[in-house]
N, CA, C and O atoms as a Maestro MAE file, in Angstrom:
{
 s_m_m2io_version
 :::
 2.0.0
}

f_m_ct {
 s_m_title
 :::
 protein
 m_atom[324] {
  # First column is atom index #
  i_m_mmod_type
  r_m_x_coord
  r_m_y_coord
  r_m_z_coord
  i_m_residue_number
  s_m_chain_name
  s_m_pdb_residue_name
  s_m_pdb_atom_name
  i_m_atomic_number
  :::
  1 25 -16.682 64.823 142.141 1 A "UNK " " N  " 7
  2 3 -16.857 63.816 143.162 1 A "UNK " " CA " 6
  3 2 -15.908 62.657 142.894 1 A "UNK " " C  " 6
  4 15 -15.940 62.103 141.796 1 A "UNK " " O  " 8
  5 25 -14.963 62.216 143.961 2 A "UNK " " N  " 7
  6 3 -14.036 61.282 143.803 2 A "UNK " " CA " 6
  7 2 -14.725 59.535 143.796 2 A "UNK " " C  " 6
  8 15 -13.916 58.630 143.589 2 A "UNK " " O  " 8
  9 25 -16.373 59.134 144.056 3 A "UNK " " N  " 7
  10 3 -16.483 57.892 143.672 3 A "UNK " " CA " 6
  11 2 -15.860 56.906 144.735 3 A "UNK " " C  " 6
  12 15 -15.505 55.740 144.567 3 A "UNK " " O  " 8
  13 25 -15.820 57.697 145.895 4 A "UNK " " N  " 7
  14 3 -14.912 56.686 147.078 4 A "UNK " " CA " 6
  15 2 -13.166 56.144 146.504 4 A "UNK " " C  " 6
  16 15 -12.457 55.138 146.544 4 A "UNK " " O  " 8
  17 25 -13.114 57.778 145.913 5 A "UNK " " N  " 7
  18 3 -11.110 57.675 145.792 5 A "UNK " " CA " 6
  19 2 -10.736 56.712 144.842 5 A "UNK " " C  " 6
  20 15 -9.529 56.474 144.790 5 A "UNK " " O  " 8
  21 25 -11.705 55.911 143.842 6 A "UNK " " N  " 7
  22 3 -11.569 55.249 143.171 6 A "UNK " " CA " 6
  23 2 -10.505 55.700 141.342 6 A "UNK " " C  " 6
  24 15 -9.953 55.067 140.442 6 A "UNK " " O  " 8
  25 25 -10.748 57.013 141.677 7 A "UNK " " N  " 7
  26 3 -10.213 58.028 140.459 7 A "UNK " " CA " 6
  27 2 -10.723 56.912 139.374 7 A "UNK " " C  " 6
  28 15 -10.337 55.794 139.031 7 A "UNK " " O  " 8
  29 25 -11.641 57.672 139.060 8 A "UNK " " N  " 7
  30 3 -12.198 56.839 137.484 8 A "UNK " " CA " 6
  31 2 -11.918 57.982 136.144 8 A "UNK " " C  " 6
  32 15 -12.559 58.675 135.354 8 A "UNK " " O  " 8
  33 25 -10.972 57.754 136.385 9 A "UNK " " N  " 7
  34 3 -10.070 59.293 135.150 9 A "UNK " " CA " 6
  35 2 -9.760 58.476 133.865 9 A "UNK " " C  " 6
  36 15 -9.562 57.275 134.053 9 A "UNK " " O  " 8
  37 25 -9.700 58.844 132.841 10 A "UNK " " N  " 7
  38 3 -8.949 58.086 131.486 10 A "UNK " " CA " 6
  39 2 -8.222 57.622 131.441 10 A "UNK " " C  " 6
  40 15 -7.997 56.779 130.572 10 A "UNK " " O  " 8
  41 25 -7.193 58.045 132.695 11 A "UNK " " N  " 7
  42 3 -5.653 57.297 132.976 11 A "UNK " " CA " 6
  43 2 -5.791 55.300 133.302 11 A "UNK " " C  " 6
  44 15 -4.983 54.379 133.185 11 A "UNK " " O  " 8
  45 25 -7.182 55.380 133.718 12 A "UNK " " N  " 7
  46 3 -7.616 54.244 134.532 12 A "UNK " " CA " 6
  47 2 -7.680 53.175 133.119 12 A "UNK " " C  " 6
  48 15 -7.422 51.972 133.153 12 A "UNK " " O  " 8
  49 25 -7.882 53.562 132.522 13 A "UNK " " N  " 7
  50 3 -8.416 52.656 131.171 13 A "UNK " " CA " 6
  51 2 -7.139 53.180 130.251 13 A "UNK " " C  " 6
  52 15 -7.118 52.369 129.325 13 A "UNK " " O  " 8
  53 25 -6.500 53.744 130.127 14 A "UNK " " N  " 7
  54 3 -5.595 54.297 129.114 14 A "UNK " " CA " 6
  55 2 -4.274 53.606 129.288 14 A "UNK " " C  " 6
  56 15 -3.700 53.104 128.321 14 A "UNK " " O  " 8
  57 25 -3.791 53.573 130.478 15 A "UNK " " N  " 7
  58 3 -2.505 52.821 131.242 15 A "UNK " " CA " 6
  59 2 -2.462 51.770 130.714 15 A "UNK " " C  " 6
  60 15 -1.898 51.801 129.620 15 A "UNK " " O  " 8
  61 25 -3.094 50.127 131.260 16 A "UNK " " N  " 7
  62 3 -2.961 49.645 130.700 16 A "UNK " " CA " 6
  63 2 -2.984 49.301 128.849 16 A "UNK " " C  " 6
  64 15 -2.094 48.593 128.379 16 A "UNK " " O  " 8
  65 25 -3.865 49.771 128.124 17 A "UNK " " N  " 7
  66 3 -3.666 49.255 126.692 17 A "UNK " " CA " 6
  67 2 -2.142 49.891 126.287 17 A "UNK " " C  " 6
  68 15 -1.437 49.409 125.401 17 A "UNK " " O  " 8
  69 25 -1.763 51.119 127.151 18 A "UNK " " N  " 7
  70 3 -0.473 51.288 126.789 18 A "UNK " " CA " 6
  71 2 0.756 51.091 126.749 18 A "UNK " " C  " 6
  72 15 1.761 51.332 126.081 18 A "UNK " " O  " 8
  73 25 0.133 50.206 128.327 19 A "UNK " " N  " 7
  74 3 1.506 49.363 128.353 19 A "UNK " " CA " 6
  75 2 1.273 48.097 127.484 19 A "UNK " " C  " 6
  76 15 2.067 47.596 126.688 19 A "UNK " " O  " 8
  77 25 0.158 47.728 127.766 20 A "UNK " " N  " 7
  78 3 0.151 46.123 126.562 20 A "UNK " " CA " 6
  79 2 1.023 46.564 125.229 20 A "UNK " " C  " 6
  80 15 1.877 45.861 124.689 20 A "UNK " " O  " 8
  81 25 0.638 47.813 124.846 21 A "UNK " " N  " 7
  82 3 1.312 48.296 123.335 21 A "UNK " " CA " 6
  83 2 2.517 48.344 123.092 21 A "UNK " " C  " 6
  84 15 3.264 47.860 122.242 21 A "UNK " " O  " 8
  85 25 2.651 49.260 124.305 22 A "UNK " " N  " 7
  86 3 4.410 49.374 124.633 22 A "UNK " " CA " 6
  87 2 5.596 47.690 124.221 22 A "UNK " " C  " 6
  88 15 6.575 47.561 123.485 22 A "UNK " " O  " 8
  89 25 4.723 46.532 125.277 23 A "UNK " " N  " 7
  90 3 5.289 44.996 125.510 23 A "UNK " " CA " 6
  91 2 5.289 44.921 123.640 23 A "UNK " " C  " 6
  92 15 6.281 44.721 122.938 23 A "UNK " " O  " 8
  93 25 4.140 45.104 123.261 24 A "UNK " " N  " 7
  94 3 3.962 44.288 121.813 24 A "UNK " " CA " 6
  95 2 4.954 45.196 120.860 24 A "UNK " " C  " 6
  96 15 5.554 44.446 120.090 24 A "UNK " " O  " 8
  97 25 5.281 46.460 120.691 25 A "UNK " " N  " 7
  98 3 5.634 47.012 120.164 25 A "UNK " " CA " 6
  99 2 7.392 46.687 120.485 25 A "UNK " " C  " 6
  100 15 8.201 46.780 119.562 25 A "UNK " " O  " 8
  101 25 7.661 46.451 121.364 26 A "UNK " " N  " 7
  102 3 9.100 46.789 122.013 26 A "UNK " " CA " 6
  103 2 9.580 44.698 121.617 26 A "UNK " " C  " 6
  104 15 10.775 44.413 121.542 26 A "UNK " " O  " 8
  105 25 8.918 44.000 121.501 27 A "UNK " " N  " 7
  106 3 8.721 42.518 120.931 27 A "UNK " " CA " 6
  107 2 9.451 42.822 119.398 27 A "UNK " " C  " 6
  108 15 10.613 43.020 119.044 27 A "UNK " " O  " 8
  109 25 7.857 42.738 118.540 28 A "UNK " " N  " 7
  110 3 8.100 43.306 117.527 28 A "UNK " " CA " 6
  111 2 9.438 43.939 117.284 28 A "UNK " " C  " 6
  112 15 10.101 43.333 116.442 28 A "UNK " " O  " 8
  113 25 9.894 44.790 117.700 29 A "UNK " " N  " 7
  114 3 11.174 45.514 117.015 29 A "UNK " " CA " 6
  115 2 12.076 44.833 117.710 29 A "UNK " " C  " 6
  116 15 13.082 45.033 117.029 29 A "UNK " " O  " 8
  117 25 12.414 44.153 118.616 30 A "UNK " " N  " 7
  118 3 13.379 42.825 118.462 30 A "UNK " " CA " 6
  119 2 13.218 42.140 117.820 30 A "UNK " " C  " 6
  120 15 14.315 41.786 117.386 30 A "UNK " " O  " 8
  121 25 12.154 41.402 117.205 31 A "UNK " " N  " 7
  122 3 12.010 40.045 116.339 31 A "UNK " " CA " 6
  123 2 12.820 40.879 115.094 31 A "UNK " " C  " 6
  124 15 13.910 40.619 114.585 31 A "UNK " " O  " 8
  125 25 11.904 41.936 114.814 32 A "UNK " " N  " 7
  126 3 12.190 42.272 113.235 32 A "UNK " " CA " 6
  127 2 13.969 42.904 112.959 32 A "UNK " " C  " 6
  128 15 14.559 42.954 111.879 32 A "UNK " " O  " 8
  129 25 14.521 43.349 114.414 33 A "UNK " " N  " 7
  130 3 16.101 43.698 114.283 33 A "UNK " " CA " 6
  131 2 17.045 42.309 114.640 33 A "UNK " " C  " 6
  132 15 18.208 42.201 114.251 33 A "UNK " " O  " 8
  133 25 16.364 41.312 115.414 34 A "UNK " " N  " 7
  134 3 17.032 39.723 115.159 34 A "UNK " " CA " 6
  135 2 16.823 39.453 113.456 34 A "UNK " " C  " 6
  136 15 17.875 39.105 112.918 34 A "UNK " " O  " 8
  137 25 15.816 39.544 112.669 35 A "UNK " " N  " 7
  138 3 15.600 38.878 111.226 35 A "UNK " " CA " 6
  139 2 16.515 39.707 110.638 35 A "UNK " " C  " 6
  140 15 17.211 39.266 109.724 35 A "UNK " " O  " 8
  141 25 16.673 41.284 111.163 36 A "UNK " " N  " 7
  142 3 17.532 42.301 109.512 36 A "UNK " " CA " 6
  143 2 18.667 41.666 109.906 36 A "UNK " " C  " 6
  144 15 18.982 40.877 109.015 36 A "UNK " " O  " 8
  145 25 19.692 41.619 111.124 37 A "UNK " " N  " 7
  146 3 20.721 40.994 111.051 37 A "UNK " " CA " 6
  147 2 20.971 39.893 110.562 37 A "UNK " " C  " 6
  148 15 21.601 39.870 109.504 37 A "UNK " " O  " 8
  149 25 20.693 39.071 110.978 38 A "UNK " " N  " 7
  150 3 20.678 37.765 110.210 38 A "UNK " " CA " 6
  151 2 20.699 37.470 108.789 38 A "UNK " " C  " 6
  152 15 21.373 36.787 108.018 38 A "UNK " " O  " 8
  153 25 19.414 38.470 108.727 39 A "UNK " " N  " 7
  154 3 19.692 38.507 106.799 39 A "UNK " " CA " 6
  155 2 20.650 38.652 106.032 39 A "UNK " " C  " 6
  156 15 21.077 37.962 105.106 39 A "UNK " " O  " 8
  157 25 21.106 40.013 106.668 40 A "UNK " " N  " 7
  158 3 22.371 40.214 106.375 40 A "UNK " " CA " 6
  159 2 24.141 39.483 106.878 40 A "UNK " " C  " 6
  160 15 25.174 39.515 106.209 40 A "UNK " " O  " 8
  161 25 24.022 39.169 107.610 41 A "UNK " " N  " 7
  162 3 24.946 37.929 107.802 41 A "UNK " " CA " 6
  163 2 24.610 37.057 106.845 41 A "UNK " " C  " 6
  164 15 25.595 36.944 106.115 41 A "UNK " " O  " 8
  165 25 23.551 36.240 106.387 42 A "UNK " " N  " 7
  166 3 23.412 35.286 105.118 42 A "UNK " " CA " 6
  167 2 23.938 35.769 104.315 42 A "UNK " " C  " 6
  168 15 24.819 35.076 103.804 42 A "UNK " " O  " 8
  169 25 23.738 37.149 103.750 43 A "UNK " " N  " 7
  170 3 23.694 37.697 102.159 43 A "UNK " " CA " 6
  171 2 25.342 37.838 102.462 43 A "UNK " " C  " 6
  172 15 26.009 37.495 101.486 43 A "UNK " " O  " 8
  173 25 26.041 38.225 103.490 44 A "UNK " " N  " 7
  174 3 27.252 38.409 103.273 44 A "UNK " " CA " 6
  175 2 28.471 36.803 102.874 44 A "UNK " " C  " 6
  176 15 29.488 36.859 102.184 44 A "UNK " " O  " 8
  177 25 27.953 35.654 103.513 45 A "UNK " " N  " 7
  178 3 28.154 34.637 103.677 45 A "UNK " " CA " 6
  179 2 28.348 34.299 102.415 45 A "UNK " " C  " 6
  180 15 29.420 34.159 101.827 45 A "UNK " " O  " 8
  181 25 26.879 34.129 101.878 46 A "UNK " " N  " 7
  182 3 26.872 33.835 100.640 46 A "UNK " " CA " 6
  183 2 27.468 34.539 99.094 46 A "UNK " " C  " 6
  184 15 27.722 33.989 98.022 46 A "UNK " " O  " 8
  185 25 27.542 35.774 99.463 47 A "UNK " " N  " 7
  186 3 28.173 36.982 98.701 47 A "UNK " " CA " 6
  187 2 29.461 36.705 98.887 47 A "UNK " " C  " 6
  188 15 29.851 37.733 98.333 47 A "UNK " " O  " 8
  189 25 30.400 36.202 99.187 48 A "UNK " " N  " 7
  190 3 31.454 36.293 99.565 48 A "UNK " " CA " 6
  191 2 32.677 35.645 98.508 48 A "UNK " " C  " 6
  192 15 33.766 36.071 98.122 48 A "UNK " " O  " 8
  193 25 31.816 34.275 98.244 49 A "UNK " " N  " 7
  194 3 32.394 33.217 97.024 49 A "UNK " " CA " 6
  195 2 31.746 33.468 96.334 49 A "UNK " " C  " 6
  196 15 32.183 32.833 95.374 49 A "UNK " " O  " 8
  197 25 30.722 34.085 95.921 50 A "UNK " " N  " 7
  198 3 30.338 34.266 94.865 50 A "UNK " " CA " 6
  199 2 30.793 35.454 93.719 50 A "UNK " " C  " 6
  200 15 30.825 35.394 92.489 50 A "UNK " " O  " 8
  201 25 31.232 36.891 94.956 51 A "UNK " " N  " 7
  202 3 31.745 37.580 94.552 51 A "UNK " " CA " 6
  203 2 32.695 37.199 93.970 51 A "UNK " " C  " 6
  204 15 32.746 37.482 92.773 51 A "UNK " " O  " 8
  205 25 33.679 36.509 94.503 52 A "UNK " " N  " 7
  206 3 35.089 35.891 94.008 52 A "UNK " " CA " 6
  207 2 35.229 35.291 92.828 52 A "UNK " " C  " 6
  208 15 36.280 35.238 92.191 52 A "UNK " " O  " 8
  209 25 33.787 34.653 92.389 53 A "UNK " " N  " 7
  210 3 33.693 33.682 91.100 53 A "UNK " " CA " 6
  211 2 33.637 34.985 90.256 53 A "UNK " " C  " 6
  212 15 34.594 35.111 89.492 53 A "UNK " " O  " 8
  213 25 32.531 36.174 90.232 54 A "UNK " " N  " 7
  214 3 32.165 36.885 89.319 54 A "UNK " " CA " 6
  215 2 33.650 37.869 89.240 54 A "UNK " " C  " 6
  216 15 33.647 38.630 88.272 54 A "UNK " " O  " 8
  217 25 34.829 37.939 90.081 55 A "UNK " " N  " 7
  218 3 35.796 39.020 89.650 55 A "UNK " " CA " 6
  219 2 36.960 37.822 88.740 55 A "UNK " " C  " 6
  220 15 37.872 38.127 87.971 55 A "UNK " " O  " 8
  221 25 36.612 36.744 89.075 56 A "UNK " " N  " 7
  222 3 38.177 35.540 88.140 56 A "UNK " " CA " 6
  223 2 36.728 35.781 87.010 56 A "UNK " " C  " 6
  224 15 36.795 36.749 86.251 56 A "UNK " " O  " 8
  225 25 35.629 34.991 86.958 57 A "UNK " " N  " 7
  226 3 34.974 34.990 85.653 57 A "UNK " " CA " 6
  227 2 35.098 37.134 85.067 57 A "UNK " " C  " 6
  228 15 34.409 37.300 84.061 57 A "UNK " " O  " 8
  229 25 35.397 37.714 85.274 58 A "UNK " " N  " 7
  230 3 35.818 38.975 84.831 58 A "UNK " " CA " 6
  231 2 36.897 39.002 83.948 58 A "UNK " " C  " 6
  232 15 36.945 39.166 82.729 58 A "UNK " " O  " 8
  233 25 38.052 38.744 85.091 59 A "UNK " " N  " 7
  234 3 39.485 38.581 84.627 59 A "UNK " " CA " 6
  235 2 39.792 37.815 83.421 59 A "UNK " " C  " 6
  236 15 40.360 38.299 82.442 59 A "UNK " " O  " 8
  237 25 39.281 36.245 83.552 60 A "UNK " " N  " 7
  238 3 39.107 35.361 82.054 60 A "UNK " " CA " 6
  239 2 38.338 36.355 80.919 60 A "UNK " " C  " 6
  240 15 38.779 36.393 79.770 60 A "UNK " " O  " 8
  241 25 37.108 37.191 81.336 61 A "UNK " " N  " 7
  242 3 37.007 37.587 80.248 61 A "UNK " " CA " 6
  243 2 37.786 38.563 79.625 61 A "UNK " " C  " 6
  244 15 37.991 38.658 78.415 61 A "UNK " " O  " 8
  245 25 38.204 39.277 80.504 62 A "UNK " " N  " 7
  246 3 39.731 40.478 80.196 62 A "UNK " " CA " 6
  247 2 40.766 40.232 79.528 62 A "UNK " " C  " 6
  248 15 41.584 41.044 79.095 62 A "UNK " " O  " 8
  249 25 40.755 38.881 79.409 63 A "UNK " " N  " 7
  250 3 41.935 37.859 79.398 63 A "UNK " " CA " 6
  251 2 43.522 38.033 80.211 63 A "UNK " " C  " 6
  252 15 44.669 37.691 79.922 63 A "UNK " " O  " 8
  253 25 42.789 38.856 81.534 64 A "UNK " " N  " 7
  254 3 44.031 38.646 82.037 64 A "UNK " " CA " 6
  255 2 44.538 37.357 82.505 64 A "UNK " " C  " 6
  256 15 45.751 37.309 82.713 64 A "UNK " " O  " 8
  257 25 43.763 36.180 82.736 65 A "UNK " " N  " 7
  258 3 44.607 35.053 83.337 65 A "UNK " " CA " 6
  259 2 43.838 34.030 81.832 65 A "UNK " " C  " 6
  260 15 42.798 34.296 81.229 65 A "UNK " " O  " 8
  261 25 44.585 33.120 81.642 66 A "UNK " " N  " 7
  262 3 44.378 32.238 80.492 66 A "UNK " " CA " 6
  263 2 43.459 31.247 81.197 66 A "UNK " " C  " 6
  264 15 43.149 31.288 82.388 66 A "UNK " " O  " 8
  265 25 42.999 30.190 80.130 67 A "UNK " " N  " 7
  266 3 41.797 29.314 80.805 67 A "UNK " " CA " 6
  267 2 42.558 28.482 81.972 67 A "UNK " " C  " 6
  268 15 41.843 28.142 82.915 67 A "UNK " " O  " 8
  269 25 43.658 28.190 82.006 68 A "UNK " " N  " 7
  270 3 44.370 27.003 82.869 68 A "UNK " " CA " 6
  271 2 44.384 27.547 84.030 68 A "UNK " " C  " 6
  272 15 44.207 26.846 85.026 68 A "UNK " " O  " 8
  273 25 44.628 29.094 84.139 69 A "UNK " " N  " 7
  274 3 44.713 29.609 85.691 69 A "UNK " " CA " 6
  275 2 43.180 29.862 86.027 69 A "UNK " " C  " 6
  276 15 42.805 29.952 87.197 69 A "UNK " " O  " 8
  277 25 42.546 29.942 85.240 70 A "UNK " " N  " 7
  278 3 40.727 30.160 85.479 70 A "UNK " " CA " 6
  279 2 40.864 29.096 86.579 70 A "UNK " " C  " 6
  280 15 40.833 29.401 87.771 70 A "UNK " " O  " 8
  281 25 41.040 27.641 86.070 71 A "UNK " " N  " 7
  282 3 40.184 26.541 86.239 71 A "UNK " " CA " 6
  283 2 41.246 26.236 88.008 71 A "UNK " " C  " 6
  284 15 40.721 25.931 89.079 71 A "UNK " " O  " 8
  285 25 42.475 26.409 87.813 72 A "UNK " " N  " 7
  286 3 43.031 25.918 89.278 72 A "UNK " " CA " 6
  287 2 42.593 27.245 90.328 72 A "UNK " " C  " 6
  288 15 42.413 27.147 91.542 72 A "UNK " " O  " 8
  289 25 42.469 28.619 89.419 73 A "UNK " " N  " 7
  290 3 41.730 29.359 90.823 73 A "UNK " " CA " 6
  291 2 40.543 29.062 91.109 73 A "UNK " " C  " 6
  292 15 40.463 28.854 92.319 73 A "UNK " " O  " 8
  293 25 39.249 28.898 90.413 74 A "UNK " " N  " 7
  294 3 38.168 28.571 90.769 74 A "UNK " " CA " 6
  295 2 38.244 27.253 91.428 74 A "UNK " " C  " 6
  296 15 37.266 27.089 92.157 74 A "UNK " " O  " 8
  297 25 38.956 26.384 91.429 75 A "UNK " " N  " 7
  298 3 38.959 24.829 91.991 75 A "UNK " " CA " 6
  299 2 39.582 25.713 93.555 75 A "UNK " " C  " 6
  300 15 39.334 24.911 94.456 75 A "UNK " " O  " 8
  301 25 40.043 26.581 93.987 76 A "UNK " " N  " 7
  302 3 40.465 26.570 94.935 76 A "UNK " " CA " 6
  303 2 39.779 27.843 95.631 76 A "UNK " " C  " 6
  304 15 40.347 28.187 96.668 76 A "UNK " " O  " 8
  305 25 38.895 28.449 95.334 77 A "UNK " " N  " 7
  306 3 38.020 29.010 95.570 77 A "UNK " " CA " 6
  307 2 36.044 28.563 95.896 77 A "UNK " " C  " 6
  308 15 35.022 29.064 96.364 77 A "UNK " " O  " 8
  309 25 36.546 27.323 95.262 78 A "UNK " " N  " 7
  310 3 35.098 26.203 95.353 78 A "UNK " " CA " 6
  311 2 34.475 26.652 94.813 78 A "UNK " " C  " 6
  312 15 33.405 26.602 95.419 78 A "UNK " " O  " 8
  313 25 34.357 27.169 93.905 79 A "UNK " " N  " 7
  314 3 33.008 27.862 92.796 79 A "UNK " " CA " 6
  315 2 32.729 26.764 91.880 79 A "UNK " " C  " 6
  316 15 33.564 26.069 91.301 79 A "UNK " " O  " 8
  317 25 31.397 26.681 91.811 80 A "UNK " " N  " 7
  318 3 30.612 25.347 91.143 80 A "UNK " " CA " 6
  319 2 29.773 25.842 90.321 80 A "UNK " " C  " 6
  320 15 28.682 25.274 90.277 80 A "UNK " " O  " 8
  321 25 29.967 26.878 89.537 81 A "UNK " " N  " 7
  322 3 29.391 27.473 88.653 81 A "UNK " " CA " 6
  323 2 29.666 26.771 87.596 81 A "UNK " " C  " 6
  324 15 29.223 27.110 86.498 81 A "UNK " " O  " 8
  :::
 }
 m_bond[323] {
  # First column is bond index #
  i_m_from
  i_m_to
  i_m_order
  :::
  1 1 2 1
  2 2 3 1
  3 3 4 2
  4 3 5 1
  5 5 6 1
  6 6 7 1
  7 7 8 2
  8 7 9 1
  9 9 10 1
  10 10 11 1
  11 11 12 2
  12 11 13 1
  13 13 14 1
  14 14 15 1
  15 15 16 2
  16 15 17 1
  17 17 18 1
  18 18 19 1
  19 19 20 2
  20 19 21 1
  21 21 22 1
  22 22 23 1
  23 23 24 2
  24 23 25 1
  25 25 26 1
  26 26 27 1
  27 27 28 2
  28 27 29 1
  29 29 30 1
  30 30 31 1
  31 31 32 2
  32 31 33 1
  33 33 34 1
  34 34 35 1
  35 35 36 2
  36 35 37 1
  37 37 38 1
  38 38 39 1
  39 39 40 2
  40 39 41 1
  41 41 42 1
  42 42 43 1
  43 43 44 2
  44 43 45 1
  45 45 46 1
  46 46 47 1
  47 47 48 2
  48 47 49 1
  49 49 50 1
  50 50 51 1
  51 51 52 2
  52 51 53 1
  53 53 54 1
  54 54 55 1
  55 55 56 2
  56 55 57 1
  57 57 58 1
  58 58 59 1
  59 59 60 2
  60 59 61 1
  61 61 62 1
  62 62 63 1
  63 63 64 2
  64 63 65 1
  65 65 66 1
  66 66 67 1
  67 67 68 2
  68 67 69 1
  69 69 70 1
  70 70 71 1
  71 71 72 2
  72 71 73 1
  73 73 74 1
  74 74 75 1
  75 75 76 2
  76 75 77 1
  77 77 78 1
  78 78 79 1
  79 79 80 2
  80 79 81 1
  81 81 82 1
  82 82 83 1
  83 83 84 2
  84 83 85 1
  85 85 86 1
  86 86 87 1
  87 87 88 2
  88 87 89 1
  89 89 90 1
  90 90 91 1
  91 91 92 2
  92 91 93 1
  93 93 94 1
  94 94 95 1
  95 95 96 2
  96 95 97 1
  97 97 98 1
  98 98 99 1
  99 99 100 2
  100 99 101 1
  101 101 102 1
  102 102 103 1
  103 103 104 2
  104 103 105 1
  105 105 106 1
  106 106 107 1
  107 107 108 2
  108 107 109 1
  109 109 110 1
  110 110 111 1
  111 111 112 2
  112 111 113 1
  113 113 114 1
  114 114 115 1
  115 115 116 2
  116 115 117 1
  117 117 118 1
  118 118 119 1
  119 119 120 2
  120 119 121 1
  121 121 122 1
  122 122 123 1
  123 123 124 2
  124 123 125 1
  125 125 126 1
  126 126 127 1
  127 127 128 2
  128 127 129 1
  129 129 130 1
  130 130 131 1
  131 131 132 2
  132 131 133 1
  133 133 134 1
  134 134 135 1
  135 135 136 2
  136 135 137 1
  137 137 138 1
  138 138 139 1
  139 139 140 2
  140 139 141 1
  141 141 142 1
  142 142 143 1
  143 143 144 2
  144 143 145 1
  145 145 146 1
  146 146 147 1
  147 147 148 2
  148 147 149 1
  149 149 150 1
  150 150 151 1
  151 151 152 2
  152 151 153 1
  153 153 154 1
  154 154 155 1
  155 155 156 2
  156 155 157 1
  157 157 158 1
  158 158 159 1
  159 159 160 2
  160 159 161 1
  161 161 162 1
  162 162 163 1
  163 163 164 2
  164 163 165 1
  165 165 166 1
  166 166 167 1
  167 167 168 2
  168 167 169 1
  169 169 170 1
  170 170 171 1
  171 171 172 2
  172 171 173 1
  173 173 174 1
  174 174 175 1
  175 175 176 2
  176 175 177 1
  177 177 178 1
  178 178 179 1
  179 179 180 2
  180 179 181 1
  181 181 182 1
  182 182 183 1
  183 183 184 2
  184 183 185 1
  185 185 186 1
  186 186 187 1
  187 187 188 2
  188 187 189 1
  189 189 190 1
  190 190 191 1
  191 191 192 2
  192 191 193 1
  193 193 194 1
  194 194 195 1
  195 195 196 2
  196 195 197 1
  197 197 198 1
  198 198 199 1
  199 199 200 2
  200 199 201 1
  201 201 202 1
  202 202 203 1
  203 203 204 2
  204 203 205 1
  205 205 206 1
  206 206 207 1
  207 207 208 2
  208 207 209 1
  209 209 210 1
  210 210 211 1
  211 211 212 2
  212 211 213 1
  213 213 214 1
  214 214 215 1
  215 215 216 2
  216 215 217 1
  217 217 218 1
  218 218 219 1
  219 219 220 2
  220 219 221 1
  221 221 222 1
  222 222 223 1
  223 223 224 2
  224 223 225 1
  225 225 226 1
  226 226 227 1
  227 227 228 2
  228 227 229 1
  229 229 230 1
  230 230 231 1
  231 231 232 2
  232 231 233 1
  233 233 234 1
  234 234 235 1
  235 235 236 2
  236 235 237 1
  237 237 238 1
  238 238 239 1
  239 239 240 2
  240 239 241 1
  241 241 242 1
  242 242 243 1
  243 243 244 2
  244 243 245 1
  245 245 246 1
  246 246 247 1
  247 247 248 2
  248 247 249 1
  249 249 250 1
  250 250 251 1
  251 251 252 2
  252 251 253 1
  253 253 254 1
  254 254 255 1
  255 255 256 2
  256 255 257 1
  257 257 258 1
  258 258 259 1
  259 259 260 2
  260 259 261 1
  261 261 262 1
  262 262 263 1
  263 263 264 2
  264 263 265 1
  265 265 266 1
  266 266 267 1
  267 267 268 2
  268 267 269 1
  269 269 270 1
  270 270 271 1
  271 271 272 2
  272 271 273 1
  273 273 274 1
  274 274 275 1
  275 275 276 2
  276 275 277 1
  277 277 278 1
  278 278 279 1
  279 279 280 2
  280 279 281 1
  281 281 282 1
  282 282 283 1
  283 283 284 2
  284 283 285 1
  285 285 286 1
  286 286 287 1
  287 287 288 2
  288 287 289 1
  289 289 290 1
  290 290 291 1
  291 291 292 2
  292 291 293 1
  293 293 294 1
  294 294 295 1
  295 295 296 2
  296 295 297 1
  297 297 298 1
  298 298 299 1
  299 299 300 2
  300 299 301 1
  301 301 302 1
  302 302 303 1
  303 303 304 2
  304 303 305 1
  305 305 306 1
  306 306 307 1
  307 307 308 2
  308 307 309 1
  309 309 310 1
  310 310 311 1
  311 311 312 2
  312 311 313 1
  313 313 314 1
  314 314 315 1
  315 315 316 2
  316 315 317 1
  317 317 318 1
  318 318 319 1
  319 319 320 2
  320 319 321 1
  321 321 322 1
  322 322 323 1
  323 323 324 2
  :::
 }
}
């Protein structure tokens, strides 16, 4: 019996929470793929001079460049280590 065409089927109650889920879910994985980028843009930012300090602090220890070229490359690299 159709209930006066009202279709009172599972679809009736099921539809919506699925789309609510769908909105929250499809949110969610933008917020959280805006934060991984970003993160990673920081870590690269910051990785960048730092890397640079840890391959001259290498080299000094190798002794391929003497302390005098240490100190004018790191002054021109801005490392404040």
């Amino acid at each position: 019996m159709m209930f006066g065409g009202m279709g009172w089927g599972a679809g009736s109650f099921l539809g919506p929470i699925f789309m609510i889920l769908f909105w929250v879910l499809l949110i969610a994985g933008t917020v959280w793929l805006v934060l991984a980028v970003s993160r990673q843009s920081a870590q690269r930012q910051g990785s960048a001079g730092s890397s640079a300090l840890a391959i001259l602090e290498e080299r000094l220890a190798r002794g391929e460049i003497d302390v005098a070229e240490y100190g004018t490359r790191k002054a021109a690299i801005g490392g404040t280590r």
